[in-house]
N, C-alpha and C positions, 0 to 999 in steps of 0.2 A: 948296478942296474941304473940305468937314465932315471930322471926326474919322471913320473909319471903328470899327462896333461889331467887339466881337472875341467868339469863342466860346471858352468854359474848356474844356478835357477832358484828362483822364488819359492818357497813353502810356507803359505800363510804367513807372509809376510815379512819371514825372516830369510835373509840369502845364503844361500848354503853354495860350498865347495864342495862338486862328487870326484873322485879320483877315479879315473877308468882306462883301460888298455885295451888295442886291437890287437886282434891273433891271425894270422894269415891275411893281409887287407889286400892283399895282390887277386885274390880269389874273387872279383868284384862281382861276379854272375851268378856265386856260389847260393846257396841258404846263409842265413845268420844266424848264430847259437848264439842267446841272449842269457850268459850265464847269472844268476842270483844266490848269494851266499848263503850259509846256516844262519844261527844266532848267534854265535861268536866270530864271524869269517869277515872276511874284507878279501879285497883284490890281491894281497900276498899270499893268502892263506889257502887258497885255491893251488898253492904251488904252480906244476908244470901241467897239471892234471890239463886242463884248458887247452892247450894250446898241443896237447896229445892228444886230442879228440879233434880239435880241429885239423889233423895233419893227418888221422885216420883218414876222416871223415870224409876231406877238401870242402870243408864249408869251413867261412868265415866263423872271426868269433868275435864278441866284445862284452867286455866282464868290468864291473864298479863295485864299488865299495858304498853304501848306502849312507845315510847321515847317520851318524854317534860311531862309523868303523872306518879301520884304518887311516888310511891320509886322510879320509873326509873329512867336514868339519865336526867336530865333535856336540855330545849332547850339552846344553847348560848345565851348570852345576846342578841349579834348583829344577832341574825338567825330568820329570817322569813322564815315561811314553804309558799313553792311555790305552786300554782294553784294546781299541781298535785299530791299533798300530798297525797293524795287518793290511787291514781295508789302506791304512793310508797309504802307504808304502804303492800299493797294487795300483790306487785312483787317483792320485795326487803326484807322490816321486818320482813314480817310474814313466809316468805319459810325458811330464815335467824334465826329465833327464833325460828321454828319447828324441826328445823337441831338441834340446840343445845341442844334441849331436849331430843332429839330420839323420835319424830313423824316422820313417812312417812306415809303418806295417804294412799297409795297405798297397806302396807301392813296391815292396821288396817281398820276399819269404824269411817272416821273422819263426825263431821256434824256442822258445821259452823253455830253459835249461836252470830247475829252481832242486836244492841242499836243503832239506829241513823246513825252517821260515821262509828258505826263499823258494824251496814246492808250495809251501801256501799262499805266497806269493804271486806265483806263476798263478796255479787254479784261480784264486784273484780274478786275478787279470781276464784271463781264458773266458770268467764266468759271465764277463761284462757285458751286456746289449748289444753295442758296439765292436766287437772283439773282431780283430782280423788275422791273428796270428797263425802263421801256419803249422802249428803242432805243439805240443807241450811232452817233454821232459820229466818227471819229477823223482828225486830220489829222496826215502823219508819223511815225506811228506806229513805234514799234521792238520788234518782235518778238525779235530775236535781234542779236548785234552783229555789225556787217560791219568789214572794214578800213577801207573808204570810213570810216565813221561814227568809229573809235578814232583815223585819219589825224587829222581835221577836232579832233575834242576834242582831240589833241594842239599843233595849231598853236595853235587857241583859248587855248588854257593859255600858250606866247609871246605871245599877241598881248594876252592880261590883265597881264601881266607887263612888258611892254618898248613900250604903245603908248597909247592911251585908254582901252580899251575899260574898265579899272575905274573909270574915272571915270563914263563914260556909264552904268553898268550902276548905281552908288553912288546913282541919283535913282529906283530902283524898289524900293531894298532898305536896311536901317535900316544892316544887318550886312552889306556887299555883301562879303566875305570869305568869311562864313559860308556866302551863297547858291554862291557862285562854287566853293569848293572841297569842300565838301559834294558838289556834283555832279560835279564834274570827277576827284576822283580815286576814287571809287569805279567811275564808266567807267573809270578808266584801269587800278582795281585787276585784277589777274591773273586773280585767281578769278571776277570780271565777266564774261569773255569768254565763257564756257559760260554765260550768261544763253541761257532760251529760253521761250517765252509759247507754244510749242505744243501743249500741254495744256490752259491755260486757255482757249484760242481754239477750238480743240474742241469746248469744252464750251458757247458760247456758243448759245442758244437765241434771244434777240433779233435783230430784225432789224439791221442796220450797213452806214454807210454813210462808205466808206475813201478819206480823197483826199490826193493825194502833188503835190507839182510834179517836173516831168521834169529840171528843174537842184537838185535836194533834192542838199545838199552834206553831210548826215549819213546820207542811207541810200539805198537804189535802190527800184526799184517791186517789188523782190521782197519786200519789205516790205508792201506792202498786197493783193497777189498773194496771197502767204501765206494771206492775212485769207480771201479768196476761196473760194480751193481749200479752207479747212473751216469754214466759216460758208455756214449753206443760204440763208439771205437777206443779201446784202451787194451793196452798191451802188457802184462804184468809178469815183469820178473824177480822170483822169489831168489837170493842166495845167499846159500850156506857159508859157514864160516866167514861171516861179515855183522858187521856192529852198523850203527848208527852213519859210516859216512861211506858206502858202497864204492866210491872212487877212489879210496884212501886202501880200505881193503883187499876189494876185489877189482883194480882198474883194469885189470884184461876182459874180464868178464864184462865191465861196464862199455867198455870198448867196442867190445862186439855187438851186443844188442843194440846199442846204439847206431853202429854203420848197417846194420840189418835194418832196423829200423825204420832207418833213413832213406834205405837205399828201395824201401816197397812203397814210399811213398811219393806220386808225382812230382815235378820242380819245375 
């Protein structure tokens, strides 16, 4: 695979390298699917999934890798990410890394395509004053932290520790350390637990379309339920035999709702 290009930009001060790839760029008229990772994911780990939605769909796509994952620059040794790493990512990185690419929402059809962290991501975003986005995505999403969810990140954290999994996880990320506990203990932090996205979800104006799997081992469907009950246009799909990464599981199925989706809503 080519060198992937990377974007410069400033975070408080410190400069960071994001690593990012386009998916169909010939489609220049298309929509843009603005894909955002889980909590362990970077721009490799996404696979082909990407770029097999975008070739459904004929909408563009462009997918990064966030600071502490993959080629990006990785987290400080001594840096833990704070409670509100969420908000940051949403207000800070992601307007910051759109800048540097030459996205503005405002003058394209952007549609926010967020895994896990980066569904709360996406809401984020979607929830802001400001928001020009034309639609939102989310699969997995975490609105708020359950026990189901803190349980699962606690074994994760034994099973990085005492099995493979850092090895396996080591071939999508430069810093698989960085990625791995970056995320992991700021979920596990204290002050984490009062995390809640129902303000910015609220406020979301776009339309959104929420799908969970019915075996999702980090959250329940009150998770995308939630999304429902205050978002006037949201679209929810529930499916069986699927865990925690619906694209991984079920990608035909994700495939489809998504070009249905797509395809009832104006361009």
């Amino acid at each position: 695979m080519s060198e992937p290009p990377f974007a410069a930009i400033d975070h408080r001060g410190r400069a960071l390298r994001l690593e990012y790839r386009w998916l169909n760029p010939q489609a220049s008229d298309a929509p843009l699917l603005l894909f955002l990772h889980e909590g362990l994911g970077s721009v490799a780990m996404w696979r082909d999934f990407p770029a097999q939605l975008c070739a459904a769909s004929g909408c563009r796509g462009l997918v990064y890798s966030r600071p502490g994952y993959g080629r990006s620059t990785p987290r400080r040794a001594d840096e833990r990410w704070p409670p509100d790493f969420l908000e940051r990512q949403a207000r800070e990185v992601l307007p910051a890394f759109l800048e540097a690419v030459g996205v503005d929402p405002r003058a394209q059809p952007v549609i926010l395509f967020g895994h896990s962290d980066g569904g709360s991501i996406a809401l984020i975003a979607a929830g802001e004053a400001d928001a020009a986005w034309a639609g939102v995505i989310v699969m997995a999403p975490h609105l708020f932290a359950e026990d189901l969810s803190l349980a699962s990140i606690r074994a994760v954290r034994d099973s990085y520790r005492n099995s493979g999994l850092r090895a396996r996880l080591a071939r999508f990320h430069d810093d698989v350390d960085s990625a791995f506990y970056g995320w992991n203990e700021v979920w596990l932090d204290a002050d984490f637990a009062r995390f809640s996205l129902d303000a910015p979800v609220r406020r979301i104006r776009c339309p959104v379309l929420a799908i969970q799997g019915l075996d999702d081992e980090y959250g329940t469907l009150a998770q995308i339920d939630a999304i429902a009950a205050r978002v006037a246009d949201c679209t929810l799909l529930k499916l069986a035999a699927c865990g925690h990464s619906p694209h991984r599981d079920q990608p035909e199925a994700v495939t489809a709702a998504v070009v249905r989706w797509l395809a009832a809503r104006p361009r």
